[in-house]
KEZAMI-100177 format. One record per atom (N, C-alpha, C): residue number from 0; residue in one letter; atom name; x, y, z. Coordinates in steps of 0.1 Angstrom, whole numbers, plus 5000, padded with zeros to 4 digits. Example, Ala and Ser with C-alpha at 12.3 -4.5 7.8 and 13.67 -1.06 7.14 Angstrom:
BEGIN
@n=0 | res=A | atom=N | px=5132 | py=4943 | pz=5078
@n=0 | res=A | atom=CA | px=5123 | py=4955 | pz=5078
@n=0 | res=A | atom=C | px=5132 | py=4967 | pz=5078
@n=1 | res=S | atom=N | px=5128 | py=4978 | pz=5071
@n=1 | res=S | atom=CA | px=5137 | py=4989 | pz=5071
@n=1 | res=S | atom=C | px=5129 | py=5000 | pz=5079
***
This chain:
BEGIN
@n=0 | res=X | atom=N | px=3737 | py=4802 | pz=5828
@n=0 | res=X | atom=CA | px=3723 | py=4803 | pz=5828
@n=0 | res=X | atom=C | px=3717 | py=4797 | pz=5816
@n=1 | res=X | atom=N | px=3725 | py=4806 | pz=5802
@n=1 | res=X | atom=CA | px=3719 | py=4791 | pz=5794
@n=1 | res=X | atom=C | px=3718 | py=4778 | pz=5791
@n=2 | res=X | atom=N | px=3728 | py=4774 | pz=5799
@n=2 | res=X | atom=CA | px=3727 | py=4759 | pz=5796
@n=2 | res=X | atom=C | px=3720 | py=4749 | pz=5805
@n=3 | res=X | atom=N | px=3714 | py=4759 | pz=5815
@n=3 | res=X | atom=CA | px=3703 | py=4750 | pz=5828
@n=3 | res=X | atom=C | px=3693 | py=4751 | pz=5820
@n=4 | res=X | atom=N | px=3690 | py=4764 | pz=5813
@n=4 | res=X | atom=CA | px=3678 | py=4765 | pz=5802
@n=4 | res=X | atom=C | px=3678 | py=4757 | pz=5790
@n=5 | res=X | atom=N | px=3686 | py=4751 | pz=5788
@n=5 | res=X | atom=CA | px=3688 | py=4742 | pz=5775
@n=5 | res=X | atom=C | px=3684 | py=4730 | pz=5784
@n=6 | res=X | atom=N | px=3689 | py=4726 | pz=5794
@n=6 | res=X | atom=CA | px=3690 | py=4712 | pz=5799
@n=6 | res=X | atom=C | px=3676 | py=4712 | pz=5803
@n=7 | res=X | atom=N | px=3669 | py=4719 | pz=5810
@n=7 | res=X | atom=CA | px=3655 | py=4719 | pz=5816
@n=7 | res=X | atom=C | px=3650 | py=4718 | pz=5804
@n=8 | res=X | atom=N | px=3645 | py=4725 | pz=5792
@n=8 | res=X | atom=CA | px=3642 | py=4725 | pz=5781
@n=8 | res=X | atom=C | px=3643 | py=4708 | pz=5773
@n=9 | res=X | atom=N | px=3653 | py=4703 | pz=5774
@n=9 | res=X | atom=CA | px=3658 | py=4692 | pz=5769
@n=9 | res=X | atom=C | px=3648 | py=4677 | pz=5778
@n=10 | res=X | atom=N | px=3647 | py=4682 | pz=5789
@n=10 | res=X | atom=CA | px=3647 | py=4674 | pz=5800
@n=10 | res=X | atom=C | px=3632 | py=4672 | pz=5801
@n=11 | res=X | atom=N | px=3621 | py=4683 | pz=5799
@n=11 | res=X | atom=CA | px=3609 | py=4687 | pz=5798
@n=11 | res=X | atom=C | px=3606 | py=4680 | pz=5784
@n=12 | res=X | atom=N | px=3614 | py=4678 | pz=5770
@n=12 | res=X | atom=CA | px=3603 | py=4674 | pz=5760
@n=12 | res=X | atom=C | px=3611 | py=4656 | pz=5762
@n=13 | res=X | atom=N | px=3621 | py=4653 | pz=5770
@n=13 | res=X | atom=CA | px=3625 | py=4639 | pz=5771
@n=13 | res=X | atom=C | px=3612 | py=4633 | pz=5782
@n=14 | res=X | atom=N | px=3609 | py=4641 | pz=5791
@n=14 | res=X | atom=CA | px=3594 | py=4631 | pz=5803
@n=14 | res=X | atom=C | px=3583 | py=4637 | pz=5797
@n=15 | res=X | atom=N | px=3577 | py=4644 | pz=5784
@n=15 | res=X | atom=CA | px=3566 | py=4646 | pz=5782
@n=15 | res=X | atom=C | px=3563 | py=4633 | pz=5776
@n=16 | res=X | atom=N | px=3576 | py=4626 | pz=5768
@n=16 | res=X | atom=CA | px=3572 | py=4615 | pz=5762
@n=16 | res=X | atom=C | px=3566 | py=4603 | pz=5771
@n=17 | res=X | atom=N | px=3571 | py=4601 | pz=5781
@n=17 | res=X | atom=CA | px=3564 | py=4590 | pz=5792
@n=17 | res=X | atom=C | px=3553 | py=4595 | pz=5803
@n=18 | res=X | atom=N | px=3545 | py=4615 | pz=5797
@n=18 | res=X | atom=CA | px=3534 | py=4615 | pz=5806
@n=18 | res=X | atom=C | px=3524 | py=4607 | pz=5803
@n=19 | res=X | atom=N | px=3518 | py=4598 | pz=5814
@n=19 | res=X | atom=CA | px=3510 | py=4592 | pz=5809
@n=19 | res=X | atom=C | px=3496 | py=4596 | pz=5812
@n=20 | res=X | atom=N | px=3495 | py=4610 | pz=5817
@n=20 | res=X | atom=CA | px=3485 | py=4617 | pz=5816
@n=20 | res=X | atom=C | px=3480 | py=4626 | pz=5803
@n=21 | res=X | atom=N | px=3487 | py=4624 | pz=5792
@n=21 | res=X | atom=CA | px=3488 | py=4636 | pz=5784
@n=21 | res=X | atom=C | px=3476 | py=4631 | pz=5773
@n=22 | res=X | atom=N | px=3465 | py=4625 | pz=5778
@n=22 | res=X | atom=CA | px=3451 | py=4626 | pz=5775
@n=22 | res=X | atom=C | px=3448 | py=4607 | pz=5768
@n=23 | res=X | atom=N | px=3456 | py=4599 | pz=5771
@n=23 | res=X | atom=CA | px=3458 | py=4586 | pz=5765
@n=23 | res=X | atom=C | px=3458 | py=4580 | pz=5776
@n=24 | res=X | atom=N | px=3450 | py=4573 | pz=5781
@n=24 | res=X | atom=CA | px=3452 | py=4565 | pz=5792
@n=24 | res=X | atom=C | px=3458 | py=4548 | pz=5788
@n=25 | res=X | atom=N | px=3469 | py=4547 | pz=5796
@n=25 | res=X | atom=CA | px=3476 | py=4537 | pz=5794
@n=25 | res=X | atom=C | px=3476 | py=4527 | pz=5806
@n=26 | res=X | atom=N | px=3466 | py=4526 | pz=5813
@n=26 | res=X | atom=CA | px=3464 | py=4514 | pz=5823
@n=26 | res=X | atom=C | px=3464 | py=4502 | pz=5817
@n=27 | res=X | atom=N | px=3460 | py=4502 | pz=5805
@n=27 | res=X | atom=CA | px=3456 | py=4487 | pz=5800
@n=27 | res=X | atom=C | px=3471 | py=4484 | pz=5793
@n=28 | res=X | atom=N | px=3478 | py=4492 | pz=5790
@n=28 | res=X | atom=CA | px=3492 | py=4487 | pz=5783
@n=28 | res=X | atom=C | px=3496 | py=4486 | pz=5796
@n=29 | res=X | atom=N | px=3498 | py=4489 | pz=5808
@n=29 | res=X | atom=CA | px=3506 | py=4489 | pz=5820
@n=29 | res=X | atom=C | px=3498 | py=4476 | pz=5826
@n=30 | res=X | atom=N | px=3490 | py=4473 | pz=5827
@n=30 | res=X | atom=CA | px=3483 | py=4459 | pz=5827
@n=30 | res=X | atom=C | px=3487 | py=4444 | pz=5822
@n=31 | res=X | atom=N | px=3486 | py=4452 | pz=5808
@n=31 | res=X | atom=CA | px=3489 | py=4437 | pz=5799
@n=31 | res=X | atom=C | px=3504 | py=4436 | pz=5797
@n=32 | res=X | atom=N | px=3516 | py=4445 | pz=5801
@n=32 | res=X | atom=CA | px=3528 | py=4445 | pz=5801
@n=32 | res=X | atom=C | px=3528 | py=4435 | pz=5813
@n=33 | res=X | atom=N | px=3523 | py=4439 | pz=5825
@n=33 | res=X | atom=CA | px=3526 | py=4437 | pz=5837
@n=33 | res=X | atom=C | px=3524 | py=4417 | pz=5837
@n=34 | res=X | atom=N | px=3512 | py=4415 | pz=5831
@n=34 | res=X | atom=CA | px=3509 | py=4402 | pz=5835
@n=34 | res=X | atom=C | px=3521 | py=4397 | pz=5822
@n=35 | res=X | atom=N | px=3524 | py=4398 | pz=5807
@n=35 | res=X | atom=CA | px=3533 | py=4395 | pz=5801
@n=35 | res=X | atom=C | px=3546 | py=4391 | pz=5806
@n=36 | res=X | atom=N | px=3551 | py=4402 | pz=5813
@n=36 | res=X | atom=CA | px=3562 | py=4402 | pz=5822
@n=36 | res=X | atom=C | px=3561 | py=4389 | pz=5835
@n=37 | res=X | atom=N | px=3551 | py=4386 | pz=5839
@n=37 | res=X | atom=CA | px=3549 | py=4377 | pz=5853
@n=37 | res=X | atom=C | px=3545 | py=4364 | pz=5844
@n=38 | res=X | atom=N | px=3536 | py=4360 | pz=5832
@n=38 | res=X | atom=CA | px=3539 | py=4350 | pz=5827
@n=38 | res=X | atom=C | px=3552 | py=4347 | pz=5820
@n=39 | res=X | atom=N | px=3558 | py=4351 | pz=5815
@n=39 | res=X | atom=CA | px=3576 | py=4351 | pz=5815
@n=39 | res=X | atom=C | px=3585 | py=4346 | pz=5823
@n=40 | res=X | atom=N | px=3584 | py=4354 | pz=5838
@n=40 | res=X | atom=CA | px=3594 | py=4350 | pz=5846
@n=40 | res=X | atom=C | px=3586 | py=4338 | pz=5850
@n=41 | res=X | atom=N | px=3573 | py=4336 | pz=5854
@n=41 | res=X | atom=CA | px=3567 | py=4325 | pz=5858
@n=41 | res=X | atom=C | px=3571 | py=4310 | pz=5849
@n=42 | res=X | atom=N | px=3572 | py=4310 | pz=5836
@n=42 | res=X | atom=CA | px=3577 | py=4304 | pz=5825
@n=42 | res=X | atom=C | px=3589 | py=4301 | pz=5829
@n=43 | res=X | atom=N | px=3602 | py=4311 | pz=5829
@n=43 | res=X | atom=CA | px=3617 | py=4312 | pz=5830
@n=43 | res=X | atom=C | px=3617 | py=4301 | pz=5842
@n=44 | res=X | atom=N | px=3609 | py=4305 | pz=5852
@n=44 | res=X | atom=CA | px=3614 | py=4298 | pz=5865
@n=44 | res=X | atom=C | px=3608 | py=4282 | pz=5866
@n=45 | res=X | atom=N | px=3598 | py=4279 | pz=5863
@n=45 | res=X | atom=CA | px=3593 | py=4261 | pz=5859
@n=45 | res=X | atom=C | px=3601 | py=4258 | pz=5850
@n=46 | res=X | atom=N | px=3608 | py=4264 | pz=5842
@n=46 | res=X | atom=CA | px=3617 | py=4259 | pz=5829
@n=46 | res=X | atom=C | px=3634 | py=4260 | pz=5837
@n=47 | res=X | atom=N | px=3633 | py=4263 | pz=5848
@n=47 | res=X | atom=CA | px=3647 | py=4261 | pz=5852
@n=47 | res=X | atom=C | px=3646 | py=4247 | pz=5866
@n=48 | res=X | atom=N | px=3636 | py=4253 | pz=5871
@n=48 | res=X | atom=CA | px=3632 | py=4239 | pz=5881
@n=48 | res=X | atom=C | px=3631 | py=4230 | pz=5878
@n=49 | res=X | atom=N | px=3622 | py=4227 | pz=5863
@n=49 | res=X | atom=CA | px=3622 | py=4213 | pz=5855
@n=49 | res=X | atom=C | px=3637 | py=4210 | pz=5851
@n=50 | res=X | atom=N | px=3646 | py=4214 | pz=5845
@n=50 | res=X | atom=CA | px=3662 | py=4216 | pz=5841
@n=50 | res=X | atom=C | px=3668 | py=4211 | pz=5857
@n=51 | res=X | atom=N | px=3664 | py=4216 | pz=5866
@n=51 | res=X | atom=CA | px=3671 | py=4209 | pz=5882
@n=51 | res=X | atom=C | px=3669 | py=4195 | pz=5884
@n=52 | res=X | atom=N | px=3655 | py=4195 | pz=5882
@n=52 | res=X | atom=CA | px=3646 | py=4186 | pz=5885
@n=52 | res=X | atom=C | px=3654 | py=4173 | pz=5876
@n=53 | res=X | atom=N | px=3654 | py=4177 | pz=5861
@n=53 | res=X | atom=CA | px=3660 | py=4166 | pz=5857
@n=53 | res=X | atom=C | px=3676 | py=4158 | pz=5853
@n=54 | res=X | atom=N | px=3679 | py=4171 | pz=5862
@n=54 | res=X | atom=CA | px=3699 | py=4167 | pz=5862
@n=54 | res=X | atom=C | px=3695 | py=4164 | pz=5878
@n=55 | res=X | atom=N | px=3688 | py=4165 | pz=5883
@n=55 | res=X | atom=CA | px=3687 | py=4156 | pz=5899
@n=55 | res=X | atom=C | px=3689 | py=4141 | pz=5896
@n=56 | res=X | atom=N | px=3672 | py=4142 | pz=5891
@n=56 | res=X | atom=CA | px=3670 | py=4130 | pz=5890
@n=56 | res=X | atom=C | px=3684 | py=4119 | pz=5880
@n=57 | res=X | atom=N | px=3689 | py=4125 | pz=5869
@n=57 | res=X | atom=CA | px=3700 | py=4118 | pz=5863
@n=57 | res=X | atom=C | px=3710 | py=4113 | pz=5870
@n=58 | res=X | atom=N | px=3714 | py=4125 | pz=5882
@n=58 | res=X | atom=CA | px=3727 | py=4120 | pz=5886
@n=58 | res=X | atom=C | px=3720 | py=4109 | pz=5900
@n=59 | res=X | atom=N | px=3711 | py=4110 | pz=5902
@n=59 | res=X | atom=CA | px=3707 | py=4095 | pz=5912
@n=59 | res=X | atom=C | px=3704 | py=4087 | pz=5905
@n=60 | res=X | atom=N | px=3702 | py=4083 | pz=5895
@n=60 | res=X | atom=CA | px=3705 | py=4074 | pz=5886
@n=60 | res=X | atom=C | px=3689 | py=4068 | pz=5881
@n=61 | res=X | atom=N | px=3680 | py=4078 | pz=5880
@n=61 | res=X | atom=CA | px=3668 | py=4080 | pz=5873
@n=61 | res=X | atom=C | px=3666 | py=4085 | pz=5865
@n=62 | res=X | atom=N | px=3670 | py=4084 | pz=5851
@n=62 | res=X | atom=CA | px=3665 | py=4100 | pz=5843
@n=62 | res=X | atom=C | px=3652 | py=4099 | pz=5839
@n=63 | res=X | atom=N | px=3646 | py=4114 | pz=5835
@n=63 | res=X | atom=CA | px=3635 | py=4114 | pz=5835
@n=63 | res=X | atom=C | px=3633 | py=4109 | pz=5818
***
């Protein structure tokens, strides 16, 4: 029994840290993470299709 009470206890001050009700509204960090995150992979992925794009074109005997 004490140690469900330690773990709950433990467990309760580890997710108070990520309430994001606990009087701080955090939409706008969940916002600007979100588009951060989509300009990145949006980035990653034209920077791998250009990288296709131009070992295509090399091996048909065009380089860019």
């Amino acid at each position: 029994m004490r140690t469900a009470r330690a773990t709950r206890c433990v467990a309760l001050r580890f997710y108070r840290r990520f309430d994001y009700h606990a009087g701080q509204d955090n939409l706008l960090k969940d916002f600007a993470s979100a588009i951060a995150l989509g300009m990145f992979t949006t980035a990653f992925v034209l920077w791998v299709w250009m990288l296709c794009v131009a070992v295509a074109s090399y091996r048909v005997g065009y380089p860019l």
